[in-house]
VOLO-127254 format. One record per residue (C-alpha): x, y, z; residue in three letters; residue number from 1. Coordinates in steps of 0.5 Angstrom, whole numbers, plus 500, padded with zeros to 3 digits. Example, Ala and Ser with C-alpha at 12.3 -4.5 7.8 and 13.67 -1.06 7.14 Angstrom:
! residues 2
east:525; north:491; up:516; residuo:ala; num:1 $
east:527; north:498; up:514; residuo:ser; num:2 $
END
This chain:
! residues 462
east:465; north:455; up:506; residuo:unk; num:1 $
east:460; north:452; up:502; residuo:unk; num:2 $
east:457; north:459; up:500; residuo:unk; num:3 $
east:463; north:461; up:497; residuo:unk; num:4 $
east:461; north:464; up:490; residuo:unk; num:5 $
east:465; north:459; up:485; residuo:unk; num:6 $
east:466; north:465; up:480; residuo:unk; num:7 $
east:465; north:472; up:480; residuo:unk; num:8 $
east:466; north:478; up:475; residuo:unk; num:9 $
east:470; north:484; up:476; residuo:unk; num:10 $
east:463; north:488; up:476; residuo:unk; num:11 $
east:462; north:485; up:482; residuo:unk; num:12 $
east:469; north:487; up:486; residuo:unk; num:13 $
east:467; north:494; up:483; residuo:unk; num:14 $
east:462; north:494; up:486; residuo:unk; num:15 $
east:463; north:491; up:492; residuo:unk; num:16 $
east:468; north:497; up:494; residuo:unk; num:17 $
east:473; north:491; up:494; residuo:unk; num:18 $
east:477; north:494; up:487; residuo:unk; num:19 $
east:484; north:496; up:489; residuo:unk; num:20 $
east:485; north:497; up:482; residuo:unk; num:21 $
east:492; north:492; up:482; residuo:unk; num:22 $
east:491; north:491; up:474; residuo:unk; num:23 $
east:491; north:483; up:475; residuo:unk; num:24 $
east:485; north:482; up:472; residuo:unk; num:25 $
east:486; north:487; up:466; residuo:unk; num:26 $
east:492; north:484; up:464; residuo:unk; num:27 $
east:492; north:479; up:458; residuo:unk; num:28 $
east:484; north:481; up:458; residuo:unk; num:29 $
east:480; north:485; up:453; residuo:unk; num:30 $
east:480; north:491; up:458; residuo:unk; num:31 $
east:484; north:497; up:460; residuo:unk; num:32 $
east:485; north:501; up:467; residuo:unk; num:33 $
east:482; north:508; up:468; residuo:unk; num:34 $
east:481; north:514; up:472; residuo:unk; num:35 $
east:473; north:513; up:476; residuo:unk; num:36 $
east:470; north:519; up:479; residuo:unk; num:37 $
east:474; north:519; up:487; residuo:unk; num:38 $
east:481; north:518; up:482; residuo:unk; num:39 $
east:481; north:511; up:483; residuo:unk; num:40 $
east:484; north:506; up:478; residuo:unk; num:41 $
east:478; north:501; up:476; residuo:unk; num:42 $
east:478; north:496; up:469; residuo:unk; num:43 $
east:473; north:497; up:465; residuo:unk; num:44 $
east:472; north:493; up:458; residuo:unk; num:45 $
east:466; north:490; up:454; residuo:unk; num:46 $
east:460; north:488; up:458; residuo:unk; num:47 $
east:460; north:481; up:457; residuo:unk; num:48 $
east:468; north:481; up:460; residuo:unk; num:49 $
east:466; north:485; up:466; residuo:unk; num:50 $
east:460; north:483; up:469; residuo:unk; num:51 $
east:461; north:475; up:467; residuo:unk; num:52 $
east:462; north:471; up:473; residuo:unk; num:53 $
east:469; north:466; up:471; residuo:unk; num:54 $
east:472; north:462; up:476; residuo:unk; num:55 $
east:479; north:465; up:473; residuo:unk; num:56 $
east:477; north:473; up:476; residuo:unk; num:57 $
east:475; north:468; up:484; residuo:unk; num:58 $
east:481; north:465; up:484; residuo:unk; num:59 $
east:485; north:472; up:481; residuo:unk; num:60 $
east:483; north:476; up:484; residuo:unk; num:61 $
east:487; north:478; up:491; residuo:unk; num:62 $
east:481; north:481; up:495; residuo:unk; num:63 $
east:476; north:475; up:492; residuo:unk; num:64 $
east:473; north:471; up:499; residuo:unk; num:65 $
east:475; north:465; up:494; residuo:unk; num:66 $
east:482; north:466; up:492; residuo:unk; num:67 $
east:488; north:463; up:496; residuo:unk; num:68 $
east:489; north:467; up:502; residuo:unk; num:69 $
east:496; north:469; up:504; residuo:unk; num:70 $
east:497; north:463; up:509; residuo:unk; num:71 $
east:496; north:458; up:504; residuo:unk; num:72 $
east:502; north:462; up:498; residuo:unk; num:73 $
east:506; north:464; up:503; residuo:unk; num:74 $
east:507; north:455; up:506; residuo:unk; num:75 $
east:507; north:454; up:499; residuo:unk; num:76 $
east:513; north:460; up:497; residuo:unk; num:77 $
east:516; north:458; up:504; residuo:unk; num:78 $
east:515; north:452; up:507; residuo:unk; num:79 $
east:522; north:451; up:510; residuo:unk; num:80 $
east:521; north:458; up:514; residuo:unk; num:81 $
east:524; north:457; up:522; residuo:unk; num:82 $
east:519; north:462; up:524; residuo:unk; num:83 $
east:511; north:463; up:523; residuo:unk; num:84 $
east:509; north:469; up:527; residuo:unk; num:85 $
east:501; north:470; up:527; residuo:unk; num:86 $
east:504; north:478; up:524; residuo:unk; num:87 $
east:509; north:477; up:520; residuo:unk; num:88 $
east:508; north:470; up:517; residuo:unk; num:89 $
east:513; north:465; up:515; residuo:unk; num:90 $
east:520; north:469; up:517; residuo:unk; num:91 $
east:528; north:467; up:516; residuo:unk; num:92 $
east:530; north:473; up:519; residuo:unk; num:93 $
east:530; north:480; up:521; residuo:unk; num:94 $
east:534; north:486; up:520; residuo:unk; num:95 $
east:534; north:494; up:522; residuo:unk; num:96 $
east:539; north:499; up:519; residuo:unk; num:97 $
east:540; north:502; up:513; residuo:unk; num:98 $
east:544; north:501; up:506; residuo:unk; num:99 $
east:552; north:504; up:508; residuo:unk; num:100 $
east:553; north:504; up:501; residuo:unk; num:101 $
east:553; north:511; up:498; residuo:unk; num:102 $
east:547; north:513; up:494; residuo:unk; num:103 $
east:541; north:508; up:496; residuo:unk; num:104 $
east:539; north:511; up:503; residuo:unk; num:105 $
east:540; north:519; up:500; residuo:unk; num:106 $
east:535; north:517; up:494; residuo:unk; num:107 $
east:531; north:514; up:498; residuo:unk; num:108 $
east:525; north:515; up:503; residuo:unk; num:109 $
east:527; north:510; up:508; residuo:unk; num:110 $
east:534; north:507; up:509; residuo:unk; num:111 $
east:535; north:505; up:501; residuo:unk; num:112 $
east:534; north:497; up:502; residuo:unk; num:113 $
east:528; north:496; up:497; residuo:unk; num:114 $
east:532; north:500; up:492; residuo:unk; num:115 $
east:539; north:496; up:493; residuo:unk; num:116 $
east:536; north:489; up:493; residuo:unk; num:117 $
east:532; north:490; up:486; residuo:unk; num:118 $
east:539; north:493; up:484; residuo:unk; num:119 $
east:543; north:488; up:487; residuo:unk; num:120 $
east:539; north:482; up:483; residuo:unk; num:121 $
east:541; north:486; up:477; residuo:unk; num:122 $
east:547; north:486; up:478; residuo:unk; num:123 $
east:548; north:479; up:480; residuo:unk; num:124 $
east:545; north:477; up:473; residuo:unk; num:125 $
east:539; north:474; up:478; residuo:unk; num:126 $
east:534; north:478; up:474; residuo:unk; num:127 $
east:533; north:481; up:468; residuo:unk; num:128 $
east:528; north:487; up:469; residuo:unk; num:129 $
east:525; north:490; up:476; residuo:unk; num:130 $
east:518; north:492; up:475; residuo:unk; num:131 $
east:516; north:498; up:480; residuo:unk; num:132 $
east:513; north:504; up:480; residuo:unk; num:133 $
east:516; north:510; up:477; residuo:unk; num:134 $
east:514; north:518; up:476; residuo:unk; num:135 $
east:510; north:518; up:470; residuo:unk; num:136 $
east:509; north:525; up:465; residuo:unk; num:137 $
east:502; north:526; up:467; residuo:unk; num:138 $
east:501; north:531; up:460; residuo:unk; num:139 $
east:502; north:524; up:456; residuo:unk; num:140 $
east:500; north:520; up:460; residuo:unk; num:141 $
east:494; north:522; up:465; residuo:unk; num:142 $
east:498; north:520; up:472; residuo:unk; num:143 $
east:504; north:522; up:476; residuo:unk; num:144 $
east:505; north:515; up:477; residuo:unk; num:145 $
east:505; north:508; up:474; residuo:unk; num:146 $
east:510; north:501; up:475; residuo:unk; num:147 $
east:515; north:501; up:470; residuo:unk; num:148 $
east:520; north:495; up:468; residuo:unk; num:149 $
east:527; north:498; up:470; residuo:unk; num:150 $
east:533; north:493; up:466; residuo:unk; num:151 $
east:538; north:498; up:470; residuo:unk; num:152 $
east:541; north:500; up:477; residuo:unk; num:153 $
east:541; north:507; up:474; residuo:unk; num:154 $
east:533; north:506; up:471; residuo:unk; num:155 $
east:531; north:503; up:477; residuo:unk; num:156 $
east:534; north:509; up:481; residuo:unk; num:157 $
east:528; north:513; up:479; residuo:unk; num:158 $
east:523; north:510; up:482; residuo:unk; num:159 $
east:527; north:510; up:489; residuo:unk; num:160 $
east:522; north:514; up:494; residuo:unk; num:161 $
east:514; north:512; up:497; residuo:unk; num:162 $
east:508; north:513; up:492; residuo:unk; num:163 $
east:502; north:514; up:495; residuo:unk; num:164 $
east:498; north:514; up:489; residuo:unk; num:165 $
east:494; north:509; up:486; residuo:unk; num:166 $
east:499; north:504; up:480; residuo:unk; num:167 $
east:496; north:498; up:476; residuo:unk; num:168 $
east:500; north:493; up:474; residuo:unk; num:169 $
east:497; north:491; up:467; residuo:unk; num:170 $
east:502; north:493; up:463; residuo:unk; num:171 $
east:507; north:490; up:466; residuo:unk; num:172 $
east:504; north:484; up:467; residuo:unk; num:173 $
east:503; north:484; up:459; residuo:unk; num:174 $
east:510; north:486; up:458; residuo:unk; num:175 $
east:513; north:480; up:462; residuo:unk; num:176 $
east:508; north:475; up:458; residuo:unk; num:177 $
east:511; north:478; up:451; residuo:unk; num:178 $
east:518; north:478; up:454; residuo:unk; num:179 $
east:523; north:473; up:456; residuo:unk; num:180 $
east:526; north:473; up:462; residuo:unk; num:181 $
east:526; north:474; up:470; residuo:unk; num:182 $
east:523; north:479; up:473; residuo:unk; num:183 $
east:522; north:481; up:480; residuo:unk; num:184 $
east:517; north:485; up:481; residuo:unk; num:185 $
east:517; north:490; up:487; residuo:unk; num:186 $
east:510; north:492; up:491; residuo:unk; num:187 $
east:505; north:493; up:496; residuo:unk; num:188 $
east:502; north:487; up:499; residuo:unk; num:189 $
east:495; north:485; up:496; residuo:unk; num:190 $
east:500; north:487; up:489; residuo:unk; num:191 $
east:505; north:482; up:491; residuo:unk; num:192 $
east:498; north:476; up:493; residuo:unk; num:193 $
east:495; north:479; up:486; residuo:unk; num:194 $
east:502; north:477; up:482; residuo:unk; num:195 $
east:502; north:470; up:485; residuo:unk; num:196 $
east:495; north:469; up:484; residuo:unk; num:197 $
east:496; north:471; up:477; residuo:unk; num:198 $
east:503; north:466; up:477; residuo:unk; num:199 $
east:498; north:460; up:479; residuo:unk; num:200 $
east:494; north:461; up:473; residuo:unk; num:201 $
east:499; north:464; up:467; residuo:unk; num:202 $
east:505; north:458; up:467; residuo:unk; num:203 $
east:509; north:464; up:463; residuo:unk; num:204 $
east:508; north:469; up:469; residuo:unk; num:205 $
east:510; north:463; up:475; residuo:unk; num:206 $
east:517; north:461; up:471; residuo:unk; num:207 $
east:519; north:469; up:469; residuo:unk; num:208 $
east:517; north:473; up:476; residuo:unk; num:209 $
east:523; north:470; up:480; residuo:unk; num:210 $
east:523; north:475; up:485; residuo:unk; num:211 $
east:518; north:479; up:490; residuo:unk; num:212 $
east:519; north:484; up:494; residuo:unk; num:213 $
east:514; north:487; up:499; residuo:unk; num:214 $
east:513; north:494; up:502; residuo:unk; num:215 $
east:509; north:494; up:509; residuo:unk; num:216 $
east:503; north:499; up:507; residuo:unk; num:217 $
east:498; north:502; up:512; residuo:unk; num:218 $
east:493; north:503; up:505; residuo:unk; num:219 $
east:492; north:506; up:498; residuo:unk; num:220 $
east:491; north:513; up:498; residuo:unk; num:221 $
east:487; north:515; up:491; residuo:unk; num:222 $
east:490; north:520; up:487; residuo:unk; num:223 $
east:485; north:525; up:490; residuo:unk; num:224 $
east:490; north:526; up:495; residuo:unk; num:225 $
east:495; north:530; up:492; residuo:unk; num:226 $
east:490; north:534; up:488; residuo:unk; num:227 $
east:488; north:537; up:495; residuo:unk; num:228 $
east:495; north:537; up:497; residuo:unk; num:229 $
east:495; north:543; up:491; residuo:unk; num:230 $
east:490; north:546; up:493; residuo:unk; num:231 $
east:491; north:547; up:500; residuo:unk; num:232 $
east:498; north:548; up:497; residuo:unk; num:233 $
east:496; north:555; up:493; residuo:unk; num:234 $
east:496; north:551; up:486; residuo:unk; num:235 $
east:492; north:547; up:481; residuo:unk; num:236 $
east:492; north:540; up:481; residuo:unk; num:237 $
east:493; north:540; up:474; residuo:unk; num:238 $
east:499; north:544; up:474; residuo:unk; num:239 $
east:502; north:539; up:479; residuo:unk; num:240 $
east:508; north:536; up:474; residuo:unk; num:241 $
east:512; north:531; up:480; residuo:unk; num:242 $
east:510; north:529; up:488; residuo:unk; num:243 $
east:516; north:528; up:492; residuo:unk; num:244 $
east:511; north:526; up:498; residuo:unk; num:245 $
east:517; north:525; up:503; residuo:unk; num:246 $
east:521; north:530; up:503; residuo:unk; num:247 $
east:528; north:527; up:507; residuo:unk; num:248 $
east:531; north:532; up:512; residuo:unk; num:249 $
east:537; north:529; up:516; residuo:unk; num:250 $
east:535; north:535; up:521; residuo:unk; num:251 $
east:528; north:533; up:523; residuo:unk; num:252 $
east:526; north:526; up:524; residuo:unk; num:253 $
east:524; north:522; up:519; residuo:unk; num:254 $
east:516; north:520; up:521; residuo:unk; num:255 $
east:516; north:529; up:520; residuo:unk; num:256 $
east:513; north:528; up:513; residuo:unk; num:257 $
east:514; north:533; up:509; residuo:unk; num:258 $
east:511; north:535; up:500; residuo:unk; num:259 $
east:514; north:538; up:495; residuo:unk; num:260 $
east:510; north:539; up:489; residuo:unk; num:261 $
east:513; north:541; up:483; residuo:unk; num:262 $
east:509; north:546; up:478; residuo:unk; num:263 $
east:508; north:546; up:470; residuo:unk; num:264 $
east:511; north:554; up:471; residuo:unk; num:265 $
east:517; north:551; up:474; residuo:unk; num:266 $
east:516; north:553; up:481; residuo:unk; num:267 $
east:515; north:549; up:487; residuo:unk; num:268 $
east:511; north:549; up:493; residuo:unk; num:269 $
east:512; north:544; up:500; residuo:unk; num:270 $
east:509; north:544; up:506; residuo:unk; num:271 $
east:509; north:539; up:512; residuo:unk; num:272 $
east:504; north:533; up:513; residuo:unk; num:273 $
east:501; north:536; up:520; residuo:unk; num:274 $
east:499; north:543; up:517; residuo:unk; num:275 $
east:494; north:539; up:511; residuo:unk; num:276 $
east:487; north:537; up:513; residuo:unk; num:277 $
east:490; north:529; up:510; residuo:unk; num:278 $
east:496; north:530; up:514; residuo:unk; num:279 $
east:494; north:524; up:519; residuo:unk; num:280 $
east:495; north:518; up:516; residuo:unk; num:281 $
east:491; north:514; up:520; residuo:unk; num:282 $
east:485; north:518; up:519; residuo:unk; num:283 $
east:484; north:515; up:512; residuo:unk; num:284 $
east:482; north:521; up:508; residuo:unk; num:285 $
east:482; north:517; up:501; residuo:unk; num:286 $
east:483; north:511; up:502; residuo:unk; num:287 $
east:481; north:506; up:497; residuo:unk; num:288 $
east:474; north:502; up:501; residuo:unk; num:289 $
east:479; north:495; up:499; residuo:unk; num:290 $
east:484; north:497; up:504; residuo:unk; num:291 $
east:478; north:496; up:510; residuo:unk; num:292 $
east:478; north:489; up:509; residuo:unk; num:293 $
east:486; north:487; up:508; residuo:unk; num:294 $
east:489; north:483; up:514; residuo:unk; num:295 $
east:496; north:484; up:510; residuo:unk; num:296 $
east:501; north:489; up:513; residuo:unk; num:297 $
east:507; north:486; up:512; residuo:unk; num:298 $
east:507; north:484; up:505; residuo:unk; num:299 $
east:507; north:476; up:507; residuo:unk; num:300 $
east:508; north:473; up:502; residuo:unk; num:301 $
east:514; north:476; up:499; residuo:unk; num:302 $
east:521; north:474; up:499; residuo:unk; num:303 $
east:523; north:480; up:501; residuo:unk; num:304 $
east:519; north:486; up:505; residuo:unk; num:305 $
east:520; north:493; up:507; residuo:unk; num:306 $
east:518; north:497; up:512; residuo:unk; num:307 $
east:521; north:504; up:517; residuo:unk; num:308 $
east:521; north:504; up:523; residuo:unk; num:309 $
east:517; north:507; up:526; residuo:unk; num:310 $
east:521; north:506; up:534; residuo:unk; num:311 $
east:525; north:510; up:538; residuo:unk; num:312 $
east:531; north:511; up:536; residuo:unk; num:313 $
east:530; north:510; up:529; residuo:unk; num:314 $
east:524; north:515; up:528; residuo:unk; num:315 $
east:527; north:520; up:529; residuo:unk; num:316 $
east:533; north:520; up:525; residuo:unk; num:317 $
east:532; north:523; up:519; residuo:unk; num:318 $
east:536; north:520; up:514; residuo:unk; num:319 $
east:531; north:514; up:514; residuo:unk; num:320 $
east:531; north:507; up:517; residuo:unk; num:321 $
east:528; north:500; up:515; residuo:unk; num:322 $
east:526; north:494; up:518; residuo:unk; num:323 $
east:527; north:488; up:514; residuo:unk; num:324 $
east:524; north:481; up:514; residuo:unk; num:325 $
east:527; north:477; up:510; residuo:unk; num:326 $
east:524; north:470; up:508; residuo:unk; num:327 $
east:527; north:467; up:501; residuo:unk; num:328 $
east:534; north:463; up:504; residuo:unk; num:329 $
east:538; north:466; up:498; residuo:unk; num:330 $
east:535; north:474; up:500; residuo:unk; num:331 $
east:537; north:472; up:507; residuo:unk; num:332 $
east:545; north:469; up:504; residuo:unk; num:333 $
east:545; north:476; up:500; residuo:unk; num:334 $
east:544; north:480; up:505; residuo:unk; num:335 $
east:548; north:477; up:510; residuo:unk; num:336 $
east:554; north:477; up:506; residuo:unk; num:337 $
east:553; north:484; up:505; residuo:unk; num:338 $
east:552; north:485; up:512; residuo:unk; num:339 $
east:559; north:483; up:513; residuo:unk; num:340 $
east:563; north:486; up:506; residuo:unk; num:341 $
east:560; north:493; up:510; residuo:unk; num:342 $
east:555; north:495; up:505; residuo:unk; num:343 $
east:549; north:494; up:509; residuo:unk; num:344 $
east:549; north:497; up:516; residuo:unk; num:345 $
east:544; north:492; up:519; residuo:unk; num:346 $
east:544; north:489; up:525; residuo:unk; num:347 $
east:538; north:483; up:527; residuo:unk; num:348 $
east:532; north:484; up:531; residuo:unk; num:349 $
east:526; north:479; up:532; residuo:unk; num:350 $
east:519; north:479; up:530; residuo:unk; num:351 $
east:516; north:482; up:536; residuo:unk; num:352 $
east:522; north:489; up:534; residuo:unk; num:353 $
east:519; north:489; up:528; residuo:unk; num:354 $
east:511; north:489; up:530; residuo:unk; num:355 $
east:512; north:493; up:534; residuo:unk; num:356 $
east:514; north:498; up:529; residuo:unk; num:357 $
east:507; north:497; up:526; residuo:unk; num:358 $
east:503; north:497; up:532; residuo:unk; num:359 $
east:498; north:501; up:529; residuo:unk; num:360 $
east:497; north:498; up:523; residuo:unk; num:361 $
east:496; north:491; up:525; residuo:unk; num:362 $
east:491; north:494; up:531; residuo:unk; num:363 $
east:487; north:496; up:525; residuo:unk; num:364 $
east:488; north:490; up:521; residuo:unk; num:365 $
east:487; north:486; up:527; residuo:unk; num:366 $
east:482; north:488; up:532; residuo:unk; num:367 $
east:479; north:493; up:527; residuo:unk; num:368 $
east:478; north:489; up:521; residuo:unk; num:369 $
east:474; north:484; up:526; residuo:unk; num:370 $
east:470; north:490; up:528; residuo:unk; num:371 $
east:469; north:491; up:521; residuo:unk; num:372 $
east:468; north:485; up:518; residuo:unk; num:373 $
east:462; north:484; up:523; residuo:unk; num:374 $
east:458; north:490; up:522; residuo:unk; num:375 $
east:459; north:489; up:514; residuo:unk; num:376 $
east:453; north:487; up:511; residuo:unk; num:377 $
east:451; north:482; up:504; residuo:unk; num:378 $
east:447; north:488; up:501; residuo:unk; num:379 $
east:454; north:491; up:500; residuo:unk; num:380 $
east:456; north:486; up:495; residuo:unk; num:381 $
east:462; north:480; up:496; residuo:unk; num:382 $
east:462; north:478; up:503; residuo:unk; num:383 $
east:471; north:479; up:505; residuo:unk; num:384 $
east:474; north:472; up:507; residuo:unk; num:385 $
east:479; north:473; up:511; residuo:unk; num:386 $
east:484; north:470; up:517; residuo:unk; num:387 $
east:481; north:475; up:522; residuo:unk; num:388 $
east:475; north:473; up:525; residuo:unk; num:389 $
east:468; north:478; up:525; residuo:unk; num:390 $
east:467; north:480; up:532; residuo:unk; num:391 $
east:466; north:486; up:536; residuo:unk; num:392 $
east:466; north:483; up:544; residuo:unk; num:393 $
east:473; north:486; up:548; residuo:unk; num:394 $
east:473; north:491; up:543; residuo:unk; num:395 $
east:473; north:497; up:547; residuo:unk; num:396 $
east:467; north:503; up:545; residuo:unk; num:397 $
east:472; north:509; up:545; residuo:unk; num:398 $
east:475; north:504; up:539; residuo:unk; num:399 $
east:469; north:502; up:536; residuo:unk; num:400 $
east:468; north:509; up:534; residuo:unk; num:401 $
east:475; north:510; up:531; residuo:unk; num:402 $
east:473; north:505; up:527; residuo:unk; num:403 $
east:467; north:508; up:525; residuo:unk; num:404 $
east:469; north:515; up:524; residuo:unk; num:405 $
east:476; north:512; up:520; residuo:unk; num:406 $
east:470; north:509; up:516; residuo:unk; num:407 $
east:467; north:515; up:515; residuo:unk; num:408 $
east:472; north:520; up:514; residuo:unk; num:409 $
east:475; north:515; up:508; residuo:unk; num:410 $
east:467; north:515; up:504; residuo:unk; num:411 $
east:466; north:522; up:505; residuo:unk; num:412 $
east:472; north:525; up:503; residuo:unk; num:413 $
east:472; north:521; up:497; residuo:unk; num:414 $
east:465; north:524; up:496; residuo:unk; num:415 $
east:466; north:531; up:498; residuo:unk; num:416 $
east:472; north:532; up:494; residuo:unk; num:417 $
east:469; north:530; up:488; residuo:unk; num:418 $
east:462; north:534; up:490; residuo:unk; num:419 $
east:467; north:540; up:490; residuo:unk; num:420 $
east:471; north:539; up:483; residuo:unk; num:421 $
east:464; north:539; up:480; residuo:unk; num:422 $
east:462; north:545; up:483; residuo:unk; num:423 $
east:468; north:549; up:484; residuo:unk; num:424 $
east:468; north:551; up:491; residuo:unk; num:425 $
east:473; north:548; up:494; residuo:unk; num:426 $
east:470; north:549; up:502; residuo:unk; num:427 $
east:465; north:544; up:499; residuo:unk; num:428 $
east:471; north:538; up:500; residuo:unk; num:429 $
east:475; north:543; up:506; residuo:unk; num:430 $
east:470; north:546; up:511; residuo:unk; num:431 $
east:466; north:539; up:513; residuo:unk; num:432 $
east:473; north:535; up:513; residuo:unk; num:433 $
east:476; north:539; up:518; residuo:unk; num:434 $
east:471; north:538; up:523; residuo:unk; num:435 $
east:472; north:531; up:522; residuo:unk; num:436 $
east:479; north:532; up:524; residuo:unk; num:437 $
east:477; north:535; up:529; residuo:unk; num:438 $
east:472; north:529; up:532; residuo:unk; num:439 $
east:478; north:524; up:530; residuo:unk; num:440 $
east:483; north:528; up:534; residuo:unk; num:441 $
east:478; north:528; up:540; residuo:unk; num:442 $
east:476; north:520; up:540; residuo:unk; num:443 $
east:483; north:518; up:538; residuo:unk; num:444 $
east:488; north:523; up:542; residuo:unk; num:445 $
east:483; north:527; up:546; residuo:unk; num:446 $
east:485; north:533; up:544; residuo:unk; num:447 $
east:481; north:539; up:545; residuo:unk; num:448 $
east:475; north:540; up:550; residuo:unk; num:449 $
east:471; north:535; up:546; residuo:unk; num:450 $
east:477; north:530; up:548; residuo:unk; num:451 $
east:478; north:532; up:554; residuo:unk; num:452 $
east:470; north:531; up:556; residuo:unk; num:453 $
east:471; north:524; up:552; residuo:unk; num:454 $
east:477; north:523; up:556; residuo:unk; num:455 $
east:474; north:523; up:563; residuo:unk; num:456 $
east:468; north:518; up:560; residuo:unk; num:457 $
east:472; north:512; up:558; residuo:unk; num:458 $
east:479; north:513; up:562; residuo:unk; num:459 $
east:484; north:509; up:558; residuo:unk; num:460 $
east:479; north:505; up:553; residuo:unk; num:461 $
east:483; north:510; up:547; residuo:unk; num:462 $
END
């Protein structure tokens, strides 16, 4: 660990393809955060500010190889925790179900569990404001999306419902810094690291972010997706004025996605994940490079985190459900009240039931990562630390190149989609892409003759 660098500068994260954009670094600096050409948020400022080295961006920054990793916040956060699972982290307790009561799990994507926490620490008094992510107007403010603080239940019911957009949190942070009180800040999982490295470094942030609610993530799509999603869709990107990107159908099964875009003319368009080229998720169409090198599912290091679950009986069921994991004891004493007035329908499972949920995430942070880890090199930049050792040995061939081509696919569409903006032929993006879905589908599902083929090669080594 000697040759770990002692300082880094954001430049050098940039440009390593290890910015997911969170905004820690921007915050309390003179910078600001902006649209690259591939619709991903990136700081800029002076070049004195981006390209210094400083030991405060190495210790901020959460995909720095020199900041605390997720072990060392999460023993910090939760040293009395009874159980440590090598995938969920230091646990209290889980939990499957959903909100019984009225107008959480309606408005939401899943069960309603992440917006009745937030809501409830309102009502308790035990916080002030809620940052979370909320629709933006994107004529005023150049994006769908952006975090927000909601001091309200009513205002933080807006912000109910996935996003799969990119969000930073400079402002936010800014505005806690400005204004007193307690905050709990709801956020994917290097977002939730982010904003404990930032607490670390800042005494004002570590006394008024109180509370942190995590969402299990599988990665950070760039806003190039919806675009896409328009245009496959028989609209201008630029006409799209709001995203519901899971539309909730109780008679179809919630792993069922299905868009809505909503149009400048008033119109609206939707359309099922399955019949877009993007519509498998695993596939990784957009997806920011950062997140090849995150070894984080579950959100290890908040109080509180969320995911679906995705098993039978729940994945099927259409109104939503969650899985909880719970590892504040005061989040657990409020949960489990609730549990018994009749305000939550949850019943208690173990970690290996919610594993179980995510099995495909934590392959592709666990087994893929050392994978990919191992076939990184120093010329591209800042060499990733993380708790998963490089390897290839026992990793199968036939995963090796779904590896490779989950990788490659996130480089290339990235690239051809903005290509095709440039150039205004939309086939530029769309005819290459879709004989990438094609090869993926055959390497990771068998599907089609070239799959079949593959399937006869290798047996079972998918």
């Amino acid at each position: 660990m000697a040759d770990l660098p002692a300082a880094i500068s954001p430049g050098d994260v940039i440009a390593s393809g290890l910015c997911i954009g969170c905004g820690g670094c921007a915050s309390d600096a003179p910078a600001t955060m902006g649209w690259d050409e591939f619709g991903q948020l990136k700081p800029d400022g002076p070049p004195a500010w981006l390209h210094q080295p400083t030991a405060r961006q190495a210790a901020i920054c959460p995909f720095s190889p020199t900041a605390a990793n997720e072990d060392v916040i999460a023993a910090d956060r939760f040293p009395a925790a009874p159980v440590l699972d090598p995938r969920l982290g230091r646990v209290e307790q889980c939990h499957v179900g959903h909100v019984a009561e009225p107008g959480f799990r309606d408005n939401g994507s899943s069960g309603g569990m992440v917006s009745w926490v937030a809501a409830e620490l309102l009502r308790r008094g035990l916080v002030d404001g809620v940052a979370h992510v909320a629709p933006s107007d994107r004529v005023v403010e150049d994006r769908l999306f952006r975090y927000r603080i909601s001091r309200t239940a009513e205002e933080l019911g807006q912000g109910a419902k996935s996003r799969y957009y990119p969000v930073d949190m400079a402002q936010v942070l800014d505005e806690i810094r400005r204004v007193p009180g307690r905050y709990a800040v709801i956020g994917i999982p290097c977002f939730i690291k982010a904003v404990h490295l930032a607490r670390a470094d800042d005494p004002v942030l570590e006394a008024r972010v109180t509370h942190m609610l995590g969402l299990f993530c599988g990665h950070m799509k760039s806003a190039r997706l919806v675009d896409s999603f328009a245009q496959q869709m028989g609209a201008e990107p630029a006409a799209v004025k709001a995203v519901n990107y899971r539309v909730k159908n109780a008679d179809r099964p919630a792993n069922w996605y299905r868009t809505q875009l909503s149009l400048s003319d008033g119109n609206a368009v939707e359309q099922d994940w399955w019949h877009l080229v993007e519509g498998d998720w695993g596939s990784g169409f957009f997806q920011n490079s950062a997140c090849n090198f995150c070894d984080d599912v579950v959100a290890e290091t908040a109080d509180i985190s969320f995911g679906d679950a995705w098993v039978e009986p729940y994945s099927s069921d259409g109104r939503g459900t969650n899985v909880v994991v719970t590892r504040s004891p005061q989040l657990l004493a409020i949960v489990n009240e609730a549990i018994g007035d009749g305000r939550l329908a949850l019943e208690e499972v173990d970690t290996n039931f919610v594993a179980d949920t995510q099995a495909a995430g934590f392959r592709h942070r666990r087994e893929g990562l050392a994978w990919r880890l191992a076939h990184r090199s120093r010329a591209e930049g800042l060499m990733p630390v993380k708790r998963v050792a490089p390897a290839t040995a026992g990793v199968p061939r036939r995963r090796r190149a779904v590896y490779a081509m989950r990788r490659t696919i996130s480089w290339a569409s990235h690239r051809l989609f903005a290509m095709s903006l440039r150039n205004g032929d939309r086939a530029i993006y769309q005819t290459p892409t879709r004989w990438m879905v094609a090869l993926y589908g055959a390497l990771t599902y068998g599907r089609g003759r070239l799959g079949r083929l593959l399937d006869r090669i290798d047996g079972t080594s998918r």
